[in-house]
C-alpha positions in Angstrom: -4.8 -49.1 61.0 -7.4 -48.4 63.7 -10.8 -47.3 62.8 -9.9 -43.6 63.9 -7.3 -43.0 61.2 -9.7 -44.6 58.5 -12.4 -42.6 58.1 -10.4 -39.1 57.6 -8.5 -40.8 54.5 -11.7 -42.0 53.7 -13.1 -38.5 53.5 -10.0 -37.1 51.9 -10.1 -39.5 48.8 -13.8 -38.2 48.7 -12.9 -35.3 48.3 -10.2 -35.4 45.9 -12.5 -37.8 43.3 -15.3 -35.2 44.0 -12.6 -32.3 42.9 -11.4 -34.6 40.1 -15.2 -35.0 39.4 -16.2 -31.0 39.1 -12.9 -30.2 37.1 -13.6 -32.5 34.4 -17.3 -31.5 34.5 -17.2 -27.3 34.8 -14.4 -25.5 33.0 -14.2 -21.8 32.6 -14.5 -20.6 28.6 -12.2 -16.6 28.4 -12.6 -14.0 26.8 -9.9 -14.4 24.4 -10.1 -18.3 23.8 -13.1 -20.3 21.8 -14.1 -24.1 22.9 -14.6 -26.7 21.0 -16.0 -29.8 22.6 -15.3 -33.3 21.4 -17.3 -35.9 22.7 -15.3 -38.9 22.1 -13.2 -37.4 20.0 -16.5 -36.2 17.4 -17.3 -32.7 17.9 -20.5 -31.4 19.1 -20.7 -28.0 19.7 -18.3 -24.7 19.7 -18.6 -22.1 23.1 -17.7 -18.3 22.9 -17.3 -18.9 18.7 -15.5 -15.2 17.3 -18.5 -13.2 15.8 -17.9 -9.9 14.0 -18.8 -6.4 15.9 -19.2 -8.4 19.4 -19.2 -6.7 22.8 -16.6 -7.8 25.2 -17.9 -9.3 28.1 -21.3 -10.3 26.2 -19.5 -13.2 24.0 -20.3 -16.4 25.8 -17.5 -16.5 27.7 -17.4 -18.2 31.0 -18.7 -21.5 33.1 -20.0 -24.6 30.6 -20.8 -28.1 32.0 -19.5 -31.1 29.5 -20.2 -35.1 30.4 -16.7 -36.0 32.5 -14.1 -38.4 30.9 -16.2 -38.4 27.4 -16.1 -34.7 26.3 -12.7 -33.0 26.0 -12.5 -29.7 25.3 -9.8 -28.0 22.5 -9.0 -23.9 23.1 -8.5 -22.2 19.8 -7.3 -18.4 20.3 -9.5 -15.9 19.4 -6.9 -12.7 18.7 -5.0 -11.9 15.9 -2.0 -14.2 15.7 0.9 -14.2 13.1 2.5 -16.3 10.5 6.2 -15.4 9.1 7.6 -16.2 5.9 11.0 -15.0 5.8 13.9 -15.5 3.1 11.6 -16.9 0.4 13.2 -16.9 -3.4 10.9 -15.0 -5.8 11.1 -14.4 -9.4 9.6 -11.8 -10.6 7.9 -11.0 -13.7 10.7 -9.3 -15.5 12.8 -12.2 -14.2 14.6 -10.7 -11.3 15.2 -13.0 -8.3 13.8 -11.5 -5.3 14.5 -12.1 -1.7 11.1 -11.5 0.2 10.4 -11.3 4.3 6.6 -10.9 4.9 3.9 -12.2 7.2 0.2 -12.4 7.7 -2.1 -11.2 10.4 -5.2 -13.9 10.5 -7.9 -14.8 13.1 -9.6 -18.2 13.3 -13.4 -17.4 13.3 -14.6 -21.0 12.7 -12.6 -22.8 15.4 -14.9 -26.1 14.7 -13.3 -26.4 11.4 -10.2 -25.4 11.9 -10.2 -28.0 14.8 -11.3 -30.5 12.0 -9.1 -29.2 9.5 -6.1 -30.1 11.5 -6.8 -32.8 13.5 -6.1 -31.0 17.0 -3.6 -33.0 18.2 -2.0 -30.3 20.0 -2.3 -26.7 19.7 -4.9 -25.7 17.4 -3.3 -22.0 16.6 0.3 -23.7 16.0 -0.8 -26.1 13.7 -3.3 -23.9 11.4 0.0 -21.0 11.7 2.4 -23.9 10.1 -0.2 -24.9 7.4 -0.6 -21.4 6.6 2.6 -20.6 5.9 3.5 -22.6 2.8 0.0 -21.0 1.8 1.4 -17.6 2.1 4.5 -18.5 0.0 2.4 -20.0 -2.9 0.3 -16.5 -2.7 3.8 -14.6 -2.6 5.0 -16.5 -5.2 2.2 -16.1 -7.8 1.7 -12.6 -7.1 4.8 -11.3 -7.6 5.3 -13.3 -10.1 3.2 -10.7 -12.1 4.7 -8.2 -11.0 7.8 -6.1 -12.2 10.9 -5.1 -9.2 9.8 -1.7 -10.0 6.4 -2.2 -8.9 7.3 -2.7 -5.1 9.3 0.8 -5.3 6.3 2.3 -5.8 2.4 3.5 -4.0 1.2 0.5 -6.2 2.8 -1.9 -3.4 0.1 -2.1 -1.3 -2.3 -2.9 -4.1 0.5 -5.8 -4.3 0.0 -6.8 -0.7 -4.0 -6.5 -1.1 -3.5 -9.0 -3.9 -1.4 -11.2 -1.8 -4.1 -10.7 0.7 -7.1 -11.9 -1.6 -4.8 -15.1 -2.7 -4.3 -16.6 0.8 -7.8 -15.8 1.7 -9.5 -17.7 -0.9 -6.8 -21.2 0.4 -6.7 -20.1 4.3 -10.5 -20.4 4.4 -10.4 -24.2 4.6 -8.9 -24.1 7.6 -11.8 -21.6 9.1 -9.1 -18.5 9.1 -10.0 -14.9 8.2 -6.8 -13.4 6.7 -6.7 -9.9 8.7 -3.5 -8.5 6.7 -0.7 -9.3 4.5 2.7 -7.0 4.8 5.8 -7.8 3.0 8.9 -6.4 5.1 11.7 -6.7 2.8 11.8 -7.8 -1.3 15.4 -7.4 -2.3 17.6 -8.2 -5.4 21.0 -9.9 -4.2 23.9 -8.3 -3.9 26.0 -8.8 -7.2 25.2 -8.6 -11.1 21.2 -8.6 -10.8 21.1 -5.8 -8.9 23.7 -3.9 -10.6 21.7 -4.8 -14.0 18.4 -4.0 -12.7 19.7 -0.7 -11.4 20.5 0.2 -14.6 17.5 -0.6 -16.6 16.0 1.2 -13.6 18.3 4.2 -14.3 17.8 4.2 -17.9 13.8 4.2 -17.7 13.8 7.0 -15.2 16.2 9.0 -17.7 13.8 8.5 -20.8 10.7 9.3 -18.8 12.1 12.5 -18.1 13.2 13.5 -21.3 9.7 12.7 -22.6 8.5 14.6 -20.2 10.7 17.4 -20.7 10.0 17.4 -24.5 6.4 17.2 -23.7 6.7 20.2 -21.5 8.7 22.4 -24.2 5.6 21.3 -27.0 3.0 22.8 -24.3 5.4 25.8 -23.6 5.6 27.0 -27.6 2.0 26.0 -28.2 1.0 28.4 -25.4 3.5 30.9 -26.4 2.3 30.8 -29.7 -1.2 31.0 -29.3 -0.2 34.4 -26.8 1.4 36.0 -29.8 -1.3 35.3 -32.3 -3.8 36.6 -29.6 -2.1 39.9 -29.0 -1.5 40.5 -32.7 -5.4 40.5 -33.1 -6.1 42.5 -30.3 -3.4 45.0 -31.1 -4.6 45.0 -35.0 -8.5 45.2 -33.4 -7.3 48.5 -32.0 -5.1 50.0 -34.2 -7.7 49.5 -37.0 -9.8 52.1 -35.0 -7.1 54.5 -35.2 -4.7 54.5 -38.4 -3.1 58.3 -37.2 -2.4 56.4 -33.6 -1.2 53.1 -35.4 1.3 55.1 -36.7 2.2 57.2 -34.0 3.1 54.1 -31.8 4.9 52.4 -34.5 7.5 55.5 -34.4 7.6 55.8 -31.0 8.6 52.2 -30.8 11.0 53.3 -33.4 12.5 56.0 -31.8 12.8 53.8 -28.5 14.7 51.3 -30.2 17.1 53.3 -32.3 17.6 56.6 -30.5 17.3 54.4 -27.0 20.4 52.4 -27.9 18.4 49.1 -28.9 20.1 48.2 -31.7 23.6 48.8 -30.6 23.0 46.7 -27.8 21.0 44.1 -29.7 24.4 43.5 -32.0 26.4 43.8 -28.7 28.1 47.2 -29.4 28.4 49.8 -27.0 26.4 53.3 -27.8 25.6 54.5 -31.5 25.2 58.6 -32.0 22.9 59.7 -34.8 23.0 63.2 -36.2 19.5 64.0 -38.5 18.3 67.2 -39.7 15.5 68.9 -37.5 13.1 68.6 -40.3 14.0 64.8 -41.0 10.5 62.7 -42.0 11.9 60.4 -40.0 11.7 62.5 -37.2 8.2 64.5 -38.0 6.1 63.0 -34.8 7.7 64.9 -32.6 6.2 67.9 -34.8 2.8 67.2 -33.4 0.4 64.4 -35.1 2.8 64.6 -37.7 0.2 66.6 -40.2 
């Protein structure tokens, strides 16, 4: 090969080890991702770490410069990933086996330890999602384990789910992860006798909580009635006291309303009664004037 053809290869293989050269000496940090730099395979420092209430486009993100062929750089996600735990057995507290779906929301906001935690031999969110997961079934398991079946048929479900929550928080920190949200999708009896059977205890409870409720209503109902009739007898015996002539001028007109008005008749379920009285009839004297 003449001299000619030499020296452009020459400057092409300069240029490709001076490309090599800048690739493994810049990189460009996102938005979304945190570095973690290992120099020979210790790590010394974290770029664009997650930090709580920070401005996009203010975070750290963007050109570093790292020693080439020592310092390698491991990307840990800085969104909100997800980890699934679907078809787990559960026994609850009343001893009812329960088939739960449910995952977890978590961010990574110490991506030095989670990169410690697993080893980072390959994808740092992949690995901390799979040793999360058992971590969520162990917090599934020992919170609905307290828990009654009739619990997560009520408002007092998410209190389960913030317990779940608080459980997986307090193992998931190990591995640098802030636990974001815990939802439980599904948390069914199987198909069969235990369902049947807890059905009916279901049924039954729901029956006797409304006939103590019911009973409880008719109490209130008399108490209130009563107290009504023993607070209009005072007031009418308050008035009538004032007036003994108009006492007894509304006791007969009540009378006459309830006698000569057909009252009686229809209170024994009989059609009309006629009454024949002399004019001058005591009985019949109020409608002589005051009855003097």
């Amino acid at each position: 090969m003449n001299a000619s053809l030499k020296q452009p290869l020459i400057w092409v293989a300069i240029a490709i080890a001076a490309l090599i050269l800048i690739t493994k000496t810049v990189a460009i940090v996102p938005e979304w991702d945190q570095a973690v730099i290992l120099r020979l395979e210790n790590p010394v420092a974290t770029v664009n770490e997650w930090h709580a209430g920070e401005v996009f486009g203010r975070t750290g993100a963007g050109l570093i410069v790292r020693i080439p062929f020592v310092d390698r750089l491991v990307w840990v996600n800085k969104r909100i990933l997800d980890v699934d735990n679907d078809n787990q057995q559960v026994l609850s507290r009343d001893q009812l086996p329960l088939q739960v779906d449910a995952f977890a929301r978590f961010r990574i906001v110490d991506p030095l330890k989670a990169v410690t935690a697993t080893g980072s031999t390959g994808s740092t969110e992949t690995e901390v999602s799979a040793a999360l997961q058992p971590l969520l079934g162990s917090s599934i398991r020992a919170e609905l384990g307290n828990q009654d079946f009739a619990t997560l048929l009520t408002p007092e479900r998410d209190q389960v789910m913030i317990g779940i929550r608080t459980r997986l928080q307090v193992l998931a920190r190990q591995y640098g992860v802030q636990i974001v949200d815990v939802r439980i999708k599904h948390a069914d009896l199987p198909a069969g006798s235990p369902l049947d059977s807890a059905l009916a205890r279901m049924r039954t409870a729901r029956q006797q909580q409304a006939i103590t409720i019911r009973a409880q209503g008719q109490k209130d109902a008399q108490i209130t009635r009563a107290q009504a009739d023993a607070d209009a007898a005072r007031i009418y015996a308050a008035s009538f006291s004032k007036d003994p002539d108009f006492y007894d001028f509304y006791r007969a007109m009540q009378s006459y309303r309830y006698s000569l008005g057909g009252g009686a008749a229809a209170a024994q379920g009989q059609g009309a009664t006629s009454i024949i009285l002399s004019p001058n009839n005591a009985y019949l004297r109020q409608f002589e004037g005051r009855g003097k």
